[in-house]
N, C-alpha and C positions, 0 to 999 in steps of 0.2 A: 705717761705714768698712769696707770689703773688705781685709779685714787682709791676706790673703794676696797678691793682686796689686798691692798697693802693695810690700810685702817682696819678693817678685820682682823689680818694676822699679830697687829701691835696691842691691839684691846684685848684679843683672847688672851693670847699668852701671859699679858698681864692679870687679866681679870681670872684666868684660871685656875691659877696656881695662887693666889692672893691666900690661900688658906693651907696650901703646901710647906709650911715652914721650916721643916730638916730642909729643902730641896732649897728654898728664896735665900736660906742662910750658907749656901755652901757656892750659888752660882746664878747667876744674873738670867730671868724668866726668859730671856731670848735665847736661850743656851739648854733648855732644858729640851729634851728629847723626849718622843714617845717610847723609846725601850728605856727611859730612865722614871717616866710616871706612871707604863703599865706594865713592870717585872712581877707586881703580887699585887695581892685583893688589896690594901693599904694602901696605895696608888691609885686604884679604883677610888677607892674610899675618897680619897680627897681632889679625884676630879668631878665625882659628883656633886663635891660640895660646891667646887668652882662652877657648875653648871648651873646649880641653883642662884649661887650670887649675882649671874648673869641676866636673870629673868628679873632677879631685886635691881638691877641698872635704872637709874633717876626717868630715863628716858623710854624706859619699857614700864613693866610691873613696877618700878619704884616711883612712881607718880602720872606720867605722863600718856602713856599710851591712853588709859581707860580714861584719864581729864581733855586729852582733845577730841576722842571722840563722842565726850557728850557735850564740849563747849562750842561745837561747830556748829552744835546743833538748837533747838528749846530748852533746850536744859541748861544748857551756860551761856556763859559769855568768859569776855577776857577783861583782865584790870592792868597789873603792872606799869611800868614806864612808859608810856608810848611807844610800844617796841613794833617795829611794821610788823616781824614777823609774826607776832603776838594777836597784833588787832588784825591781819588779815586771818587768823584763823576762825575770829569770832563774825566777822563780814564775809565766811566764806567765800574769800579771795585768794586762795590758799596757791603759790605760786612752787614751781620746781626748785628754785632759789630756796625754798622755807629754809630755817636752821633746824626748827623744830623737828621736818618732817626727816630729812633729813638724818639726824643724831638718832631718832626712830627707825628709820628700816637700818640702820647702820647697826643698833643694841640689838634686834629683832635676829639678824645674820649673825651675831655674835651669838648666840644662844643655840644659834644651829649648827654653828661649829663646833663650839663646846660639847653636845650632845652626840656630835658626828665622831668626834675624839673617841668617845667612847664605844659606839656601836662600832665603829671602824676597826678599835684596838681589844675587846675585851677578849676575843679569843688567843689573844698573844700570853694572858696568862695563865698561868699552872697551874695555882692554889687549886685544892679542892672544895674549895667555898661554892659549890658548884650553885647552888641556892641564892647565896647572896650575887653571886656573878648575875644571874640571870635575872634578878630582881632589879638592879639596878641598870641591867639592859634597857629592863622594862619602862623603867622613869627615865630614859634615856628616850624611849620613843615616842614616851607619853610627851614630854619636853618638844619633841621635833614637832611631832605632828600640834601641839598649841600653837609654836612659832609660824608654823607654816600658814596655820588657819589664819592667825592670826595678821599674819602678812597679806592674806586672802583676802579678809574678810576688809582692811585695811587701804592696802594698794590694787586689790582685781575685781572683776567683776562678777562679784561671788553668786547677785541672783541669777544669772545667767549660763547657766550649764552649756551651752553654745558659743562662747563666746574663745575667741583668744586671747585674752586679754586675765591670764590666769597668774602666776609668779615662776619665780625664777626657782626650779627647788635645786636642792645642795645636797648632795648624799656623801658626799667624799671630801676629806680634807687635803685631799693631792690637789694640783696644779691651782692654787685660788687665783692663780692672776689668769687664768681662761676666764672669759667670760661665758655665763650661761645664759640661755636663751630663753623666753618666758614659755612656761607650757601653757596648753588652753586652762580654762576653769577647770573641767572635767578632769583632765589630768590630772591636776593639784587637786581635786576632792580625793580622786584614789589616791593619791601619795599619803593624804592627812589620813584616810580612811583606814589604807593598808596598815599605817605605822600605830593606829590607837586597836584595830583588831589585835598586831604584833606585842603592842604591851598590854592588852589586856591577857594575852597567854601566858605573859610572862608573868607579870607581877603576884607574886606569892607571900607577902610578908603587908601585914598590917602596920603600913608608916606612920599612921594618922591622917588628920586632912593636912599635918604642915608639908606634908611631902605626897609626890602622884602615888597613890593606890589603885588597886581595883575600881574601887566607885569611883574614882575621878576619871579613870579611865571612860568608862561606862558614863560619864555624867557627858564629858566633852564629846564624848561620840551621838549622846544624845542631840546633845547641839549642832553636832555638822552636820546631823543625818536632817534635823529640822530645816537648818539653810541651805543642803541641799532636796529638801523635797520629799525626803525616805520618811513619809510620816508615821508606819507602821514600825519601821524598825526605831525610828525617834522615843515614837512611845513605849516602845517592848525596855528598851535602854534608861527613862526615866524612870520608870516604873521599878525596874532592880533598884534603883539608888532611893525612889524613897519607902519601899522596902525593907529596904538595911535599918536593923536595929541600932545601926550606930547614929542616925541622924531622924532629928525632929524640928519641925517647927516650934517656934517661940508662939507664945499667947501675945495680943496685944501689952498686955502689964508688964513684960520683960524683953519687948521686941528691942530697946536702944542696944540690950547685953550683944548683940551682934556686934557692936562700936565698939562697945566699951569696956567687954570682954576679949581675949584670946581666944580661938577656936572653938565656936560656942556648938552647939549641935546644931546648928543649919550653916553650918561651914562642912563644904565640900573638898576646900581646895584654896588653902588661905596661904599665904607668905608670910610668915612671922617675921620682923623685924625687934631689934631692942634699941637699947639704952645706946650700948656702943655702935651701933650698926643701924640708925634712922631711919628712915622712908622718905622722901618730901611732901608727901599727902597734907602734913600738916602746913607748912610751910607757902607751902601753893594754894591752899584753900581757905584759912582759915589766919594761921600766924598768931595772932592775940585776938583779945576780946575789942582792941580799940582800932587795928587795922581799919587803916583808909583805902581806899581803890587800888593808889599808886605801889599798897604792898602787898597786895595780895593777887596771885597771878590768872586762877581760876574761879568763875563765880559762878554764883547761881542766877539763871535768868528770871526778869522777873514774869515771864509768862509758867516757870516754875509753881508762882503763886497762885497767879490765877486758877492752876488747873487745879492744885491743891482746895482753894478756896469752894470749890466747886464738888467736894468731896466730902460729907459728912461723916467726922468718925474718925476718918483713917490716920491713923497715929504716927503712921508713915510721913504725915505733913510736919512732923514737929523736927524732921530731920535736914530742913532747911529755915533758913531765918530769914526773915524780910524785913524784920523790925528790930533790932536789936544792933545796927550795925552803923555805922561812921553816915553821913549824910554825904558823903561824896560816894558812896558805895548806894543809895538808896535808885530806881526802884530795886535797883538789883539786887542781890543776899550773897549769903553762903551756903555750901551744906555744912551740915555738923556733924557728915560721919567719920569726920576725921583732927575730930580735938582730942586734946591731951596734949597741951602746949609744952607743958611742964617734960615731957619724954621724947615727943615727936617720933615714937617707934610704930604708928598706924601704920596697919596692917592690910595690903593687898586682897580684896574679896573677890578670886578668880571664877569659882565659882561656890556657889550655894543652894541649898535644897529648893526653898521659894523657887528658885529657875527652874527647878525638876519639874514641881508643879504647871509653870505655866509654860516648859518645852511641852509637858504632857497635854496642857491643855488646846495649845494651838494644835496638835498633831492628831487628836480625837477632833477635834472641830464642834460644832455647833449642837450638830442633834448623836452626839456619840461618848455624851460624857465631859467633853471640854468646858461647859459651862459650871459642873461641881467642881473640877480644878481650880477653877476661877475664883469660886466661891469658899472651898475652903482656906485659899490663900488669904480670899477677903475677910472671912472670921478671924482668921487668927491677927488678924489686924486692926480689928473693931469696926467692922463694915457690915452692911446689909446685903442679903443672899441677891445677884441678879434671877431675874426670872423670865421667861418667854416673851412677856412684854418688853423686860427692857431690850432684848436680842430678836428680834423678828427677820434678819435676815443674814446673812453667812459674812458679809461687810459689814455689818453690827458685830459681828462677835469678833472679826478681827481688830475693828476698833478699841473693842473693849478688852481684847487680848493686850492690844499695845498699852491700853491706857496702865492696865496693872502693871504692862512691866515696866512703864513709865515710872510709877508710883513706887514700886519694889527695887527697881536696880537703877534709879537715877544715881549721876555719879560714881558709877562702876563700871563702865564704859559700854554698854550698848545699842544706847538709844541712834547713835549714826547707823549703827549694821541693822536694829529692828524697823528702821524707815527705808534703808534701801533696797532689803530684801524682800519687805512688801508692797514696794511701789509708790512710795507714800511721802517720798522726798517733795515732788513740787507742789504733793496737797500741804505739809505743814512747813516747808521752810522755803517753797517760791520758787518762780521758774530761773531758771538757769545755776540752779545748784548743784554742781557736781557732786556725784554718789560715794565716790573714791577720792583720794588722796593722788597728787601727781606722782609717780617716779623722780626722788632726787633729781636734779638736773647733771650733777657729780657722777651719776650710777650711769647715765647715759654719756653722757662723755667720756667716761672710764672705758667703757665696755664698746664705745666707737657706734654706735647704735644698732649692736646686737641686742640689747635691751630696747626693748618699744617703750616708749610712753604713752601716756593712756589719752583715750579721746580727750578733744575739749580743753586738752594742756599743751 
């Protein structure tokens, strides 16, 4: 049995229609057909909405993707029950077995189908919403092309343009029980690349940042173009997004409103979550103020501190605690970008302007501008300017690139993908640390080992 494309087809179908409610009330979600959810624009409508729900899954955007990739790393650790899977993510021992790792690339394929649904089916309808058709194409491919990266960036070997050791891509929701075969890196950069050029053509309607736009388009292609190397075109891409009159940097005096506002003006590309509809961010990070180790799943490590400690000013330190917390949780913390016990509706920071900046800055580099990047980030956070002395050489300034984005998107899941893209895995986390996550052991047995697993695993 093909474990995994069977669990794919039972999650989507459920999870996609969950907001179809003429259709869930008339006939059971395994019963529903594409010529019965894509006859008109209405249909569309609310599979895009099931699309979106799919990226909010506990185990993607709704908590877990962006918390194990910064608790494998400096930045966290693990708490919970003594759970293997748990503690081996924080001793990076992280085995094919995981459940974690596991229920992740499983929600990650779930979103690619969803999104496939649509690109595969929207020409079948007639309506002449001909605008919104193709607008919603468009966040269809904005959607693919993040899952994919994201699976990239996750399970392959994204610094390495040479490598085969790329993902599995999905374009088609025919035959799921085929197994598909991983393409190289390279491959799966053009597939992420081709599908965010394809929704930047599309997209025509100003969603906001709760939904893909334009500039999110533009933001994440910023980003791919950075991991894969395009630094000219990296830069040309952040530069439009902070640009746009629609988004600004916060001042140091109102930087928390990022937390502990909705969609603030340096939200790019946010998942709103509510009252009825939670996130586990709170949950897994934070719970109460009196939270002991045993309850709380994601922590903040406390080399966290130290670097914080080591940082005059920066206001950004106040968004982890190290003192305030259960003494069976001590030296370790929390972060605090995700309290609000009272609602637990925290909200996914996929991306944000701050990133613009220091995609912009890594991709101008040293002597080309990249250090005012730097520097304006570090103003608006109550920092002093770097200056020639403190960067003297091109490994200086990537240092100091990572350290801001350390400081800026800890706890938003990049700190694994920004060390192993620059090489920098056995300078801060030690020799014999895998860069990547294994291949489910399920996904390989499934697929009979047309799926490779990845070195080292």
């Amino acid at each position: 049995m093909k474990t995994r494309y069977i669990t794919i087809i039972i999650l989507i179908i459920s999870i996609a229609f969950t907001s179809c409610k003429k259709i869930l009330n008339t006939v059971s979600p395994n019963q529903v057909s594409d010529e019965d959810v894509f006859k008109n624009v209405e249909g569309l409508r609310n599979a895009r909405i099931g699309m979106y729900a799919t990226l909010e899954d506990q185990n993607y955007y709704g908590a877990n993707y962006p918390l194990i990739a910064e608790c494998y790393t400096d930045n966290g650790t693990t708490g919970g029950y003594d759970v293997i899977d748990l503690n081996d993510i924080a001793s990076r021992t992280v085995q094919p077995s995981n459940i974690y790792i596991e229920n992740m690339y499983i929600a990650i394929y779930n979103t690619i189908y969803t999104a496939n649904k649509i690109i595969n089916n929207v020409d079948k309808i007639q309506d002449d919403n001909a605008d919104e058709k193709t607008n919603i194409t468009g966040e269809a491919y904005f959607v693919r092309s993040l899952a994919n990266f994201d699976l990239l960036r996750m399970f392959g070997e994204h610094w390495d343009k040479s490598s085969e050791y790329g993902i599995s891509i999905v374009t088609t929701t025919d035959n799921v029980k085929t197994p598909v075969p991983r393409s190289t890196v390279e491959q799966s950069y053009s597939q992420i690349i081709g599908d965010l050029q394809t929704a930047i053509n599309d997209l025509n309607t100003n969603n906001g940042s709760q939904y893909a736009s334009l500039a999110a388009a533009k933001a994440l292609l910023a980003r791919v173009y950075l991991y894969h190397g395009d630094k000219t075109k990296a830069a040309a891409m952040a530069t439009d997004v902070i640009n746009d009159a629609d988004y600004a940097l916060l001042d140091a005096g109102s930087f928390t409103q990022i937390y502990t506002k909705k969609l603030s003006t340096e939200s790019v590309f946010e998942l709103v979550f509510d009252l009825q509809h939670p996130s586990f961010y709170n949950t897994e990070t934070y719970l109460r103020d009196d939270a002991l180790r045993s309850d709380v799943t994601f922590l903040a490590n406390a080399d966290l501190n130290t670097f914080f400690q080591g940082r005059n000013n920066d206001v950004r330190a106040q968004m982890a605690d190290f003192t305030n917390v259960d003494v069976s949780i001590q030296p370790d913390g929390r972060t605090q970008k995700y309290r609000g016990e009272a609602t637990k509706d925290n909200s996914a920071y996929v991306i944000r302007l701050a990133e613009m900046y220091l995609v912009r800055a890594e991709a101008l580099g040293k002597d080309n501008g990249g250090i005012d990047d730097l520097n304006t980030l570090r103003e608006a956070r109550g920092m002093n300017d770097l200056d020639d002395e403190d960067i003297s050489s091109d490994d200086d300034f990537v240092n100091a690139a990572l350290d801001e984005r350390r400081a800026e998107l800890n706890f938003e899941g990049h700190r694994l993908f920004d060390l192993a893209r620059t090489g920098k895995i056995t300078d801060v986390l030690g020799e014999g640390v895998q860069p990547i996550m294994p291949i489910p052991q399920r996904e390989i047995a499934a697929t009979n080992g047309v799926v490779k697993q990845n070195p080292g695993y």
